[in-house]
BAFI-124570 format. One record per residue (C-alpha): residue in three letters; y, x negated, z negated; residue number from 1. Coordinates in Angstrom, 1 decimal. Layout:
REM residues N
SITE;res;north;east;up;n
SITE;ala;Y;X;Z;NUM
...
This chain:
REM residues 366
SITE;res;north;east;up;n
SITE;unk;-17.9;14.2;13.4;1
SITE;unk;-20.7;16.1;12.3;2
SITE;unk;-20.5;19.7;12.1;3
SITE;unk;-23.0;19.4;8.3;4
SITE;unk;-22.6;16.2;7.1;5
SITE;unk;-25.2;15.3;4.2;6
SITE;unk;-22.9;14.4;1.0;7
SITE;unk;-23.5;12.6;-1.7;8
SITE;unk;-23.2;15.2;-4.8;9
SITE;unk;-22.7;12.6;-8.6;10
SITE;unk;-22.7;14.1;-11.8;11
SITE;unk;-19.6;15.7;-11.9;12
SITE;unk;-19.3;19.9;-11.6;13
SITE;unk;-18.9;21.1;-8.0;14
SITE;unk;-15.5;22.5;-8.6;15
SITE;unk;-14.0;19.1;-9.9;16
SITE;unk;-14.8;16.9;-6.5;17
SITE;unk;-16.1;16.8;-3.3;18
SITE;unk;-17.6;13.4;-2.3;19
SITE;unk;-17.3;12.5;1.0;20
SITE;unk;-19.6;10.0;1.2;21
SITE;unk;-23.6;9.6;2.8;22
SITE;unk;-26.8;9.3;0.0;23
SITE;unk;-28.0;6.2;1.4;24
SITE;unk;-30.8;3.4;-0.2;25
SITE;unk;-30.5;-0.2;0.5;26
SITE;unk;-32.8;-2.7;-1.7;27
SITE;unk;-30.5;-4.8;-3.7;28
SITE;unk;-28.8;-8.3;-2.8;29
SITE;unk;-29.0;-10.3;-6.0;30
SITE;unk;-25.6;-11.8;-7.0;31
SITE;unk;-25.6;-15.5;-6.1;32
SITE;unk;-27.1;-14.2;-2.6;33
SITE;unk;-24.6;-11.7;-2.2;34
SITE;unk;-21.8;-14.2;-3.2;35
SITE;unk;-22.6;-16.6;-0.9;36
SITE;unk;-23.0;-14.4;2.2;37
SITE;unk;-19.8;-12.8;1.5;38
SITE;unk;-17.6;-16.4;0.7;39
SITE;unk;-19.8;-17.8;4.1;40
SITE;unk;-18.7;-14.7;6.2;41
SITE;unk;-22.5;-14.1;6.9;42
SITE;unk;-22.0;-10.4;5.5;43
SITE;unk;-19.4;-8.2;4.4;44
SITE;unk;-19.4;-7.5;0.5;45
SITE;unk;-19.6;-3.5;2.1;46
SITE;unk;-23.0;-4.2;3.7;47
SITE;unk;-24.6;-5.0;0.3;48
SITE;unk;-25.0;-3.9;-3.2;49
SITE;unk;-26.5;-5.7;-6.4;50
SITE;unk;-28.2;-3.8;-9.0;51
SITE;unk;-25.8;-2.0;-11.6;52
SITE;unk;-25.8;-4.0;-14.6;53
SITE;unk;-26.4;-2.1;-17.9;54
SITE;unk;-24.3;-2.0;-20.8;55
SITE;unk;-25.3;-3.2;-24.2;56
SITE;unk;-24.7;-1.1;-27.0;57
SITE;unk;-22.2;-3.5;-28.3;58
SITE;unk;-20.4;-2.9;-24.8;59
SITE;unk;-20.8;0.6;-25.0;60
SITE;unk;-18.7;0.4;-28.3;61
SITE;unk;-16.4;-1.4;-26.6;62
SITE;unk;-15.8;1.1;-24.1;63
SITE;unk;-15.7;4.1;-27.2;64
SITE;unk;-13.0;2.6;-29.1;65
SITE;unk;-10.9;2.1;-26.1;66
SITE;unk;-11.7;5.4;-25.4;67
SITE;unk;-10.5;6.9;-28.7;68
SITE;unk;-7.7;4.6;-28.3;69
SITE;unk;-6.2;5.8;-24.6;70
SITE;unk;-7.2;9.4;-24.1;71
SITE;unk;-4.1;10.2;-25.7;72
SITE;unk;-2.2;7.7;-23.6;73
SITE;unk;-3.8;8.8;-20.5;74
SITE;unk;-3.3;12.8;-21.1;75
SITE;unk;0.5;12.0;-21.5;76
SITE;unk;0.5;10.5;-18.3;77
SITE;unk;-1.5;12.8;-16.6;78
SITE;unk;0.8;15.5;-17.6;79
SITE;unk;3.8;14.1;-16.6;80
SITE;unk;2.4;12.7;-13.0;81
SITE;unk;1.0;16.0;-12.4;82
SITE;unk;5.2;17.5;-13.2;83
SITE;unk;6.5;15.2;-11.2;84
SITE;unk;4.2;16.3;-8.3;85
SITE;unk;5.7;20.3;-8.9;86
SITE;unk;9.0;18.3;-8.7;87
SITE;unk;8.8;17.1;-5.9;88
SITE;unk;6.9;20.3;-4.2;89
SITE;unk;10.1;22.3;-5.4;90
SITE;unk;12.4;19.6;-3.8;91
SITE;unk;10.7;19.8;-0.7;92
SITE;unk;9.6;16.1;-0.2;93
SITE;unk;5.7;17.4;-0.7;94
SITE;unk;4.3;20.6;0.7;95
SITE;unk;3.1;23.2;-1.7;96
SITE;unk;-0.6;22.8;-0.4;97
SITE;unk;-1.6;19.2;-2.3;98
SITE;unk;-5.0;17.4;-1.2;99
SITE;unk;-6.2;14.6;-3.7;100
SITE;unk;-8.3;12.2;-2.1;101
SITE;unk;-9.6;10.1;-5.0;102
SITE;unk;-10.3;6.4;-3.7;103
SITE;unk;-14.5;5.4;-4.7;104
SITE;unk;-14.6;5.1;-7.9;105
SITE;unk;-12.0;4.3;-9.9;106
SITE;unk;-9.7;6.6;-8.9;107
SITE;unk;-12.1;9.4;-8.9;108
SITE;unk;-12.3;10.7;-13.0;109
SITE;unk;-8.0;10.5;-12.8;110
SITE;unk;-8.3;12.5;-9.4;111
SITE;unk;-10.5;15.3;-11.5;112
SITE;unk;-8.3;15.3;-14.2;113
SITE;unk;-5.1;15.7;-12.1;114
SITE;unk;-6.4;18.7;-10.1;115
SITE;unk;-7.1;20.1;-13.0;116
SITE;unk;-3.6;19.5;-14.1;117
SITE;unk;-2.1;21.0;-10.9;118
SITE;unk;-3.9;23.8;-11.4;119
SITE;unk;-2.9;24.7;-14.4;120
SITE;unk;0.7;24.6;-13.6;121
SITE;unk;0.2;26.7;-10.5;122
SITE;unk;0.2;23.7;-7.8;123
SITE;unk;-2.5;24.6;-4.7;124
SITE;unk;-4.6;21.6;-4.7;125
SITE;unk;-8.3;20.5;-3.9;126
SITE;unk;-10.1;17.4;-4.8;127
SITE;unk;-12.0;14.5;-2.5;128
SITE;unk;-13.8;11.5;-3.5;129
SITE;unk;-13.6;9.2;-0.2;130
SITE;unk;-14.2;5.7;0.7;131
SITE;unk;-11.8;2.4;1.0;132
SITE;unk;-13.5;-0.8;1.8;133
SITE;unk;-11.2;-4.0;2.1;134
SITE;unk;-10.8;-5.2;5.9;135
SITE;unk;-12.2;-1.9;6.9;136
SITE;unk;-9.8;0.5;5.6;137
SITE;unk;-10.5;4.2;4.9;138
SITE;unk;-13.4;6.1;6.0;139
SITE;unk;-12.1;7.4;9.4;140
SITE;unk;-14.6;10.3;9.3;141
SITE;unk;-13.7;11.6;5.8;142
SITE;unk;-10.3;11.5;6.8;143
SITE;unk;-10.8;13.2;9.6;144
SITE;unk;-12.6;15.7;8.2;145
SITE;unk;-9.9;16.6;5.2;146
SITE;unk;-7.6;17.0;8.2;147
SITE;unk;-9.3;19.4;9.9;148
SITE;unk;-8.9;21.7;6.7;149
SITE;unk;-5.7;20.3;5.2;150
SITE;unk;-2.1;19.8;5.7;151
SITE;unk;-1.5;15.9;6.4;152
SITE;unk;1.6;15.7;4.2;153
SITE;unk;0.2;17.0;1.6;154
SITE;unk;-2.6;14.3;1.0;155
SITE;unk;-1.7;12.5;-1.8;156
SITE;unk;-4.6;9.2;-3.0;157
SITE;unk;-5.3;8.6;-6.3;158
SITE;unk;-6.5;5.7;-7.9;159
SITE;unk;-7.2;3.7;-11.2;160
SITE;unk;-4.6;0.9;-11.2;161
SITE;unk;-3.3;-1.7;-8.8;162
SITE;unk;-4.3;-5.5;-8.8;163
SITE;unk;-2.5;-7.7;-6.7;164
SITE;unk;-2.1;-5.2;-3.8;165
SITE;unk;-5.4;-5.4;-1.8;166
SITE;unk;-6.4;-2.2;-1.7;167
SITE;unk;-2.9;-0.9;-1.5;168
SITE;unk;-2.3;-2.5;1.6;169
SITE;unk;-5.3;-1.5;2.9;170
SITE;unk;-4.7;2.0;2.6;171
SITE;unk;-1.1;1.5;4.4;172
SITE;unk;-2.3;0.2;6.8;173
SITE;unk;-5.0;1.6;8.2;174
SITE;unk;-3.2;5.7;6.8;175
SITE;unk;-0.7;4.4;9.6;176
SITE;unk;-3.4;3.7;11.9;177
SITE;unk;-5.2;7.0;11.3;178
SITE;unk;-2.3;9.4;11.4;179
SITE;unk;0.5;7.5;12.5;180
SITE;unk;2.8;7.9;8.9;181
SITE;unk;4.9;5.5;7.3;182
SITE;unk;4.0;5.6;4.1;183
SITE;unk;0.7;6.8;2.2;184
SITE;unk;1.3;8.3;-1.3;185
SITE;unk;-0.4;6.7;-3.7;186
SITE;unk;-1.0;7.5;-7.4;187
SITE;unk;-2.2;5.4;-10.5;188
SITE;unk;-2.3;5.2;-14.1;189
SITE;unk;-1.6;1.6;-14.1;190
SITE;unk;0.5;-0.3;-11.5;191
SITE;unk;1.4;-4.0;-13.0;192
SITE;unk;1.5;-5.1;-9.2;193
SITE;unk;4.5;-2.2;-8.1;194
SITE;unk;2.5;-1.4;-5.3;195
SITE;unk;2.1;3.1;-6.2;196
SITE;unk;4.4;5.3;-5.0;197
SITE;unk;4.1;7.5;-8.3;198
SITE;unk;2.2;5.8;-11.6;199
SITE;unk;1.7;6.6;-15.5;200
SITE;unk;3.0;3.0;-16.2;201
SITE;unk;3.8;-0.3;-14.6;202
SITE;unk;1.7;-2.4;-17.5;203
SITE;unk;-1.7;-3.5;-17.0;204
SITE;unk;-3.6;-1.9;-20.0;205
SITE;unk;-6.9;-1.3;-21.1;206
SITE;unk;-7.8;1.9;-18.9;207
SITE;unk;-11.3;2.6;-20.8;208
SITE;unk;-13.1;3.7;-17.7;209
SITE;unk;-12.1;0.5;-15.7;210
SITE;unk;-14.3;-1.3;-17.9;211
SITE;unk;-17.3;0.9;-16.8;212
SITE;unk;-19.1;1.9;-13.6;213
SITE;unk;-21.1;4.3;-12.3;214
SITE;unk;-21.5;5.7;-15.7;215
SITE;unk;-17.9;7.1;-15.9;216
SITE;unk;-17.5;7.6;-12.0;217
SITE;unk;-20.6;10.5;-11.2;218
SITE;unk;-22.9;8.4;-11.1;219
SITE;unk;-22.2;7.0;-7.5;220
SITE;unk;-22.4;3.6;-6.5;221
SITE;unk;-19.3;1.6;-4.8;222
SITE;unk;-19.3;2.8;-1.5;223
SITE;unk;-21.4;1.0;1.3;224
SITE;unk;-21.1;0.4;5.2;225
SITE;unk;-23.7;-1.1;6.8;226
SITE;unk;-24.7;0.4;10.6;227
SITE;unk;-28.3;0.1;9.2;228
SITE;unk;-27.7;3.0;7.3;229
SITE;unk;-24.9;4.2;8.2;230
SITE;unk;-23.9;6.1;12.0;231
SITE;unk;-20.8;5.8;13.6;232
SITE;unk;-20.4;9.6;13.0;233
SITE;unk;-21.3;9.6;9.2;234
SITE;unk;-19.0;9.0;6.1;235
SITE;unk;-19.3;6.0;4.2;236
SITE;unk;-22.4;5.6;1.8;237
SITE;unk;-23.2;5.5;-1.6;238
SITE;unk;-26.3;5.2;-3.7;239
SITE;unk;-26.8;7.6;-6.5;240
SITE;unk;-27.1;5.3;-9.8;241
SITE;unk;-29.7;7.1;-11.4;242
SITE;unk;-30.8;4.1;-14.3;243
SITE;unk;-27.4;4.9;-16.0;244
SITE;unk;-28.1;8.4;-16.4;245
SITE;unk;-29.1;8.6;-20.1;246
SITE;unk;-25.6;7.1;-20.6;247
SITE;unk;-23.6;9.0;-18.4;248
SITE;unk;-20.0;9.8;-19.7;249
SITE;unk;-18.6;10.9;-16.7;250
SITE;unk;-18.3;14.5;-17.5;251
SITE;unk;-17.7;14.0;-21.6;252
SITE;unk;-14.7;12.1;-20.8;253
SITE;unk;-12.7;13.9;-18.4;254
SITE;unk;-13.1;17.1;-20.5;255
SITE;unk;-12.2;15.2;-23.3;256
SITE;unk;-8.8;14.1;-22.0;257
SITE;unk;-8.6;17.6;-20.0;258
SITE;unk;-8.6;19.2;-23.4;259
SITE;unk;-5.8;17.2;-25.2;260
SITE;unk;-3.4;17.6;-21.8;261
SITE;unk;-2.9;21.0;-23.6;262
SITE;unk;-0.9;19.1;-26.3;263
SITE;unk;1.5;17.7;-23.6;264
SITE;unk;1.7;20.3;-20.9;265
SITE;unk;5.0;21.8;-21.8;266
SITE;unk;6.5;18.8;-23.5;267
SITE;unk;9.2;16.7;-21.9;268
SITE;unk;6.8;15.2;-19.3;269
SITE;unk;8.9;12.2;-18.7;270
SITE;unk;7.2;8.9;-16.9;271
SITE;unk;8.6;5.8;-18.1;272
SITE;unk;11.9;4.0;-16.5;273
SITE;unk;10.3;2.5;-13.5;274
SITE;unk;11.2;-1.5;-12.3;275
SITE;unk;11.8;-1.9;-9.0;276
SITE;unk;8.6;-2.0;-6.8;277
SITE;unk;9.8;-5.7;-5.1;278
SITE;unk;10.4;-7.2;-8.2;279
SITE;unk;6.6;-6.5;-9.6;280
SITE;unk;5.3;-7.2;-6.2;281
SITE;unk;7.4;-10.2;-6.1;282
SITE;unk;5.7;-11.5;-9.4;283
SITE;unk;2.3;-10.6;-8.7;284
SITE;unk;2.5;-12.7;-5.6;285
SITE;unk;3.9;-15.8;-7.9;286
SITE;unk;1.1;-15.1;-9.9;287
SITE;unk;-1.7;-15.3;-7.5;288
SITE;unk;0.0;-18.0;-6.1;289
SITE;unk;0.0;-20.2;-8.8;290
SITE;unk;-3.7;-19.6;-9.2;291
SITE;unk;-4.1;-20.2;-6.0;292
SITE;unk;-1.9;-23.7;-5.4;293
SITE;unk;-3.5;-25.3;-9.1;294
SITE;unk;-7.3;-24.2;-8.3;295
SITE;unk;-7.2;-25.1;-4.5;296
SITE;unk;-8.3;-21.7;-3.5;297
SITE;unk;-7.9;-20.7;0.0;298
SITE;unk;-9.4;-17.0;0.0;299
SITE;unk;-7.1;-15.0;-2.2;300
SITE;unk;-10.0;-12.6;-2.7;301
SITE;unk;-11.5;-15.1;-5.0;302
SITE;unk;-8.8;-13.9;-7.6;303
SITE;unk;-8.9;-11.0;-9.5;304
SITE;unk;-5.6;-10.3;-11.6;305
SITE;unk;-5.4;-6.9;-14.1;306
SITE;unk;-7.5;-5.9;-16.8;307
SITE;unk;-9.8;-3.7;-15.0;308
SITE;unk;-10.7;-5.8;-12.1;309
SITE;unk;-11.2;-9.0;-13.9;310
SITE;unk;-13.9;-7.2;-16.1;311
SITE;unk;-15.3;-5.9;-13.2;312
SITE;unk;-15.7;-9.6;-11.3;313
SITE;unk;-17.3;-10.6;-14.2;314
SITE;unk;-19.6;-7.8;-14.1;315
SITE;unk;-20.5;-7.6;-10.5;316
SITE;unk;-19.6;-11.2;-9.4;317
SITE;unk;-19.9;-15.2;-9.8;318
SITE;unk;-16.9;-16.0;-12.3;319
SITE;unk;-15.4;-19.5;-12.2;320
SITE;unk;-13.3;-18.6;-15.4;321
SITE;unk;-10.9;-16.1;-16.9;322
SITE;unk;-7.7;-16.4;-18.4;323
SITE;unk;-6.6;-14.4;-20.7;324
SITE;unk;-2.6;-13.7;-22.3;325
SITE;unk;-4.2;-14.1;-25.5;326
SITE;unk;-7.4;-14.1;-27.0;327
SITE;unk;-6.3;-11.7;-29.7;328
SITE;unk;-5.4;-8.9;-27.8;329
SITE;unk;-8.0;-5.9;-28.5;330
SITE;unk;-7.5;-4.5;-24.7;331
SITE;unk;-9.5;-7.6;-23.1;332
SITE;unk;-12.3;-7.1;-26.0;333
SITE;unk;-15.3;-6.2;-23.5;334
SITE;unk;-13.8;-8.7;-21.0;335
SITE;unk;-14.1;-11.4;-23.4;336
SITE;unk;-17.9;-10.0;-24.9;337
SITE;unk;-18.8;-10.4;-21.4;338
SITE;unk;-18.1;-13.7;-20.8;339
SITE;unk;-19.1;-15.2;-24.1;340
SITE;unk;-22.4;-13.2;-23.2;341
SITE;unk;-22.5;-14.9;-20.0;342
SITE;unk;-21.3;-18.3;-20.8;343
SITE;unk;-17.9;-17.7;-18.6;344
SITE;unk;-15.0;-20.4;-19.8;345
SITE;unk;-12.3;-18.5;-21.1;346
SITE;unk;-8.8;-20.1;-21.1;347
SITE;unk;-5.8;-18.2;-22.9;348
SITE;unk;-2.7;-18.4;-21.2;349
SITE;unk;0.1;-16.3;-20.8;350
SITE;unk;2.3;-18.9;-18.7;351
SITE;unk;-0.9;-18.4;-15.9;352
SITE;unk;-1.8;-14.8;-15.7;353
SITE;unk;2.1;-13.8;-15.4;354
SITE;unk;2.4;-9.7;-15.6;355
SITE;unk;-1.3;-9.1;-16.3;356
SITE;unk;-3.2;-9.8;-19.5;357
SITE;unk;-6.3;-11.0;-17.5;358
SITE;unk;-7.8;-12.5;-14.3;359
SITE;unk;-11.0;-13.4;-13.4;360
SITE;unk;-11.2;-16.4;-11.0;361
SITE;unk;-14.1;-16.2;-8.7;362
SITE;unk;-16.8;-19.3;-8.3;363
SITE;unk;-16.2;-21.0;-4.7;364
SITE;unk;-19.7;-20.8;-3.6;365
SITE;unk;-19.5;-21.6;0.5;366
């Protein structure tokens, strides 16, 4: 590992997160390229990166009203994760020395917010943005480095929301490999698929920042790993995203939401009743299946179940078509701008898309 490792530095303040990730610059892979090379097996989608697509104002309003609509939601939850977290340091099942490591990018502005939680209830904790790429796992090196400094039980990842368990599994997995424990804890906000070990909620809703990109994550690409760029001794690498800087929100709306957790710090701090994790896992896999049997698709990566990650397909992939629990539900509005902007079929169903209110099925291009 390298004793000075060149980090990538985003737009939020210093104190809210470290990213461990490389500056790097690769020329952009234009979409039906980049789809066809990853469906082929010619490339990994972690070797290449289109150009960020810009948000229309009409978009952008999107995104405001679902922000005026969730902060509220979201500081509750924050507040109450954040007490359960204290619980469980004064039960002894976590250490008093807590280490967020906030998975590139979604997880990163809910990371910020719940350090800043911790600390203001007295909880020791520092902040990492690091990378997770599917079929590669974790960034060895980044995790390597936070344990060098910090106390392996105490590392605790943070994310957006779950999907249909991808990424989850992915950081299980290769956590195991890494440090040889069972069982990595995982936060979310959102956790329709029942694969968190702590969440806000197990519904897929409209999180307003999974509807957005760099512009509410620092201002950092998705992370990248490709050995042109990247050494076998550097973290993973990102691209600063510098054409969405006049609409950067990254800063406004974790302060935002950091100032109304003062209304709920205090208050009961309850999390919802939670299902049994088997059960939701148990029908996000009948869900996927059933996609998967009726549209002959082989490569379950082609579907993209949950709010969140079927507006993000649409915005950085090849949609086939999206289905949607009903067309009248105001949490898939910028999922549904999108693809009447685009031209993507839309077909509401709520038999189909089983405990999430949209998925985005991906084109079979290879």
């Amino acid at each position: 590992m390298a004793q000075t490792p060149e980090m990538i530095i985003g737009s939020y303040a210093p104190q809210d997160v470290t990213f461990l990730l490389k500056p790097v610059q690769i020329a952009p892979t234009d979409i039906a390229t980049k789809e066809r090379l990853i469906q082929s097996g010619k490339a990994h989608y972690s070797e290449m990166i289109s150009d960020e697509r810009r948000p229309d104002a009409r978009y952008m309003e999107i995104f405001e009203a679902a922000r005026a609509a969730g902060v509220d939601r979201i500081a509750s939850e924050i507040c109450a994760i954040a007490h359960r977290i204290a619980q469980r340091i004064a039960q002894g099942t976590l250490p008093h020395q807590i280490t967020l490591c906030s998975l590139v990018r979604a997880g990163v502005p809910y990371g910020v917010l719940l350090q800043r939680e911790l600390t203001a209830i007295g909880v020791e904790c520092c902040h990492f943005g690091i990378s997770i790429i599917r079929d590669r796992g974790l960034d060895a090196n980044a995790i390597a480095y936070i344990l060098q400094r910090r106390e392996v039980a105490g590392v605790v990842f943070v994310d957006g929301w779950t999907g249909k368990g991808a990424i989850a599994a992915e950081l299980q997995k290769s956590w195991r490999d890494l440090t040889g424990r069972q069982e990595a804890e995982l936060v979310v906000l959102a956790d329709p698929g029942g694969f968190a070990t702590l969440s806000g909620s197990q519904e897929d809703w409209l999180i307003p920042s999974g509807i957005l990109g760099a512009n509410v994550s620092g201002l950092i690409s998705r992370s990248i790993l490709n050995s042109d760029v990247i050494g076998v001794h550097d973290f993973h690498g990102s691209i600063p995203v510098t054409h969405l800087e006049d609409i950067d929100v990254s800063r406004a709306f974790v302060d935002q939401i950091t100032y109304l957790t003062d209304k709920y710090r205090g208050t009961a701090c309850l999390l919802p009743a939670q299902v049994d994790r088997t059960t939701l896992q148990a029908r996000a896999k009948i869900c996927v299946a059933r996609i998967a049997e009726e549209f002959n698709v082989t490569n379950l990566n082609r579907i993209k179940p949950g709010i969140a990650e079927a507006t993000r397909a649409v915005l950085r992939r090849r949609p086939k078509q999206v289905f949607i629990r009903s067309l009248d539900d105001p949490d898939t509005s910028a999922l549904i701008h999108l693809c009447r902007t685009d031209g993507i079929k839309i077909v509401e169903d709520a038999i189909i898309s089983g405990p999430y209110r949209a998925i985005t099925l991906i084109e079979k291009i290879a």
